[in-house]
C-alpha positions in Angstrom: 278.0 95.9 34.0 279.1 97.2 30.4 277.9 93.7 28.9 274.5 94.4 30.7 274.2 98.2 29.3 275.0 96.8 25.9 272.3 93.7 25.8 269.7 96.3 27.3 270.2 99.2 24.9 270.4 96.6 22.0 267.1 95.0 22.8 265.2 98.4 23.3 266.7 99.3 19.8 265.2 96.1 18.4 262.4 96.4 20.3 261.8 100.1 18.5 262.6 99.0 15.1 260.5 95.7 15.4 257.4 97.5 16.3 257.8 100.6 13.6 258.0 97.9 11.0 255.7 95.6 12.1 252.8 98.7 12.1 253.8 99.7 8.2 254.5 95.9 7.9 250.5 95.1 9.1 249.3 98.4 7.4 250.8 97.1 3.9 249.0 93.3 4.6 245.6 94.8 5.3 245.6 96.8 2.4 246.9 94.1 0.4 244.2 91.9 2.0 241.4 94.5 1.0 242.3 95.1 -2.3 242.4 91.5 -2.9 238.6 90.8 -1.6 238.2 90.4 2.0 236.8 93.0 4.6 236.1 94.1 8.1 237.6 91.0 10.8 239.3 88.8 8.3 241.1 91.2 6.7 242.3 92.5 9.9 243.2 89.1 10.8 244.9 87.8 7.9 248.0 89.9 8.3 248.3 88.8 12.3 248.7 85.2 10.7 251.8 85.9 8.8 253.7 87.7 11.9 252.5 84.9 14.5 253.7 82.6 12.5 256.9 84.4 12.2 256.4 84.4 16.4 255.7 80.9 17.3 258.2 79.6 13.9 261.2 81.7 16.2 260.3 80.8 19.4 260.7 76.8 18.6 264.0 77.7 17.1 264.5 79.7 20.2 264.0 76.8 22.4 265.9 73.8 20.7 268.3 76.5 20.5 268.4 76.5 24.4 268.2 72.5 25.1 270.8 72.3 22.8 269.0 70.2 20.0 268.6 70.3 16.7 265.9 72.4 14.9 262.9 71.1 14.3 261.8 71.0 10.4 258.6 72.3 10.6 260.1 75.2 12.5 262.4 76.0 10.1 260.2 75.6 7.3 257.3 77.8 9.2 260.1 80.2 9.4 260.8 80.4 6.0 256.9 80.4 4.9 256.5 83.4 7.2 259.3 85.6 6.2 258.4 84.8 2.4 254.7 85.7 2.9 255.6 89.1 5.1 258.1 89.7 1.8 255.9 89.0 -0.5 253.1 91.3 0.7 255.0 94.0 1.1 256.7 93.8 -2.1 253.0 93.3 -3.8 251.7 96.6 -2.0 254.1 99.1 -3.6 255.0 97.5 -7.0 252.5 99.8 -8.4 254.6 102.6 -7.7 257.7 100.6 -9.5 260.6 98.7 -8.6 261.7 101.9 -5.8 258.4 102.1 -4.8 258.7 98.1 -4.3 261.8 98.0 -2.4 260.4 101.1 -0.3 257.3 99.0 0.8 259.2 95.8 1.4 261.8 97.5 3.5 259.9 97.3 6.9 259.3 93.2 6.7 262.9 92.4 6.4 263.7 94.6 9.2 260.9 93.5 11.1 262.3 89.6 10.5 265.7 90.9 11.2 265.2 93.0 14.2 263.1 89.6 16.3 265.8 87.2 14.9 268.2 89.5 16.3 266.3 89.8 19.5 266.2 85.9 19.5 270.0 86.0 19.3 270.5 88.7 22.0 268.2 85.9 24.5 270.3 82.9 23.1 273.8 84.7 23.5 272.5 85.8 27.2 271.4 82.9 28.2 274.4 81.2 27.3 276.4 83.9 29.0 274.6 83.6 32.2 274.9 79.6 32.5 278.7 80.1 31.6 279.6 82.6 34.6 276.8 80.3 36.8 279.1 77.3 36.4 282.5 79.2 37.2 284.0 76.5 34.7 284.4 73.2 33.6 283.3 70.5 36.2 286.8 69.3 38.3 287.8 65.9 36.6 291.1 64.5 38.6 294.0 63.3 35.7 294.4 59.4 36.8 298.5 58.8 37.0 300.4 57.8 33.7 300.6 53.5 33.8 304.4 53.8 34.1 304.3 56.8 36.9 304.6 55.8 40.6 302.0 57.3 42.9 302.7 60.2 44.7 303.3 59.6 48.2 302.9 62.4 50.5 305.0 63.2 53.5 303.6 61.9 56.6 302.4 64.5 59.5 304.6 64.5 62.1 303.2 63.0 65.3 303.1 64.3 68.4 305.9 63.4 70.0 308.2 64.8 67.0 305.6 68.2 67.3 306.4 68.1 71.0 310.5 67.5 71.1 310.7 70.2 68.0 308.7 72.8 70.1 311.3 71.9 73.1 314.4 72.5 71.3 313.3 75.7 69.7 313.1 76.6 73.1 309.7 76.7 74.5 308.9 75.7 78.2 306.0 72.4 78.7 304.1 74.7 80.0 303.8 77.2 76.5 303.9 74.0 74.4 301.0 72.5 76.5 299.1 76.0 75.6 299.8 75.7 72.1 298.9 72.2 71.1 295.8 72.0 73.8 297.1 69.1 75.2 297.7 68.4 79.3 301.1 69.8 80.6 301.7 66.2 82.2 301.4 64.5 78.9 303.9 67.0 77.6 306.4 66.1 80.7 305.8 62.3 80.1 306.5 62.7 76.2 309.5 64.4 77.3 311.1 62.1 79.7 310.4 59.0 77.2 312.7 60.6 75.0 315.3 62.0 78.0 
């Protein structure tokens, strides 16, 4: 219960921190883009290209993550590209107001980078959770026996005359011990008369 409250109130966090910075973070790239000579659509859509790069880049990570192979280059260097770019741009839109004023306006693309890479972790962590608890454990190999150990030899059951002549010296009458074992009073007389 706890670990659920915890991975739900972490990824609403992330959730509220990824999309405050990636507004500022897309305000700062389209009025990087416009300053730079592009208008109207493209420069609306230039700045979408950096974070869905960023998107798909994680979510192939995400999922050689899951298979449990390795990740892909491309990915990583998509990664990379995007995170540099989303950097960049906001770096380039405040360094007219100085090195503060640069750090200021950079400040929402590293948290937007961090806050979907830590997402990505919360899904990769619960995921492993989850097929960890759904397997209760490792799968049940038997040990083979030791080359110099004997093999275990296990007592045999009793059979049904020894079941029989146990119940008739602790006492019980055919009758009880015909009730108790199921079995035909007679068979029970005829056990008992071998052995008399």
């Amino acid at each position: 219960m706890m670990d659920r409250l915890i991975r739900i109130t972490t990824a609403l966090a992330v959730v509220a921190v990824a999309l405050v910075a990636a507004i500022i973070s897309y305000q700062h790239a389209y009025e990087l883009v416009r300053s730079h000579g592009e208008s109207g659509l493209t420069a609306r859509l230039v700045p979408f290209t950096v974070d869905g790069l960023i998107w798909a880049a994680s979510m192939v990570v995400l999922d050689a993550s899951r298979r449990g192979q390795p990740v892909p280059r491309l990915a990583a260097w998509s990664l990379g590209a995007g995170i540099c770019a989303t950097v960049g741009a906001n770096l380039a839109h405040g360094i007219g107001h100085g090195p503060v004023g640069a750090l200021v306006s950079a400040w929402p693309a590293p948290a937007l980078v961090g806050s979907f890479e830590l997402l990505m972790m919360l899904i990769r962590t619960g995921q492993r959770a989850r097929a960890d608890g759904a397997g209760g454990g490792p799968p049940y190999q038997p040990v083979p026996p030791l080359a110099h150990e004997a093999p275990l030899e296990l007592p045999a059951a009793p059979t049904l005359e020894q079941t029989v002549h146990a119940r008739h010296q602790a006492g019980l009458s055919q009758r009880a011990i015909a009730r108790e074992l199921d079995i035909d009073r007679r068979k029970i007389k005829r056990i008992l008369d071998r052995a008399a």
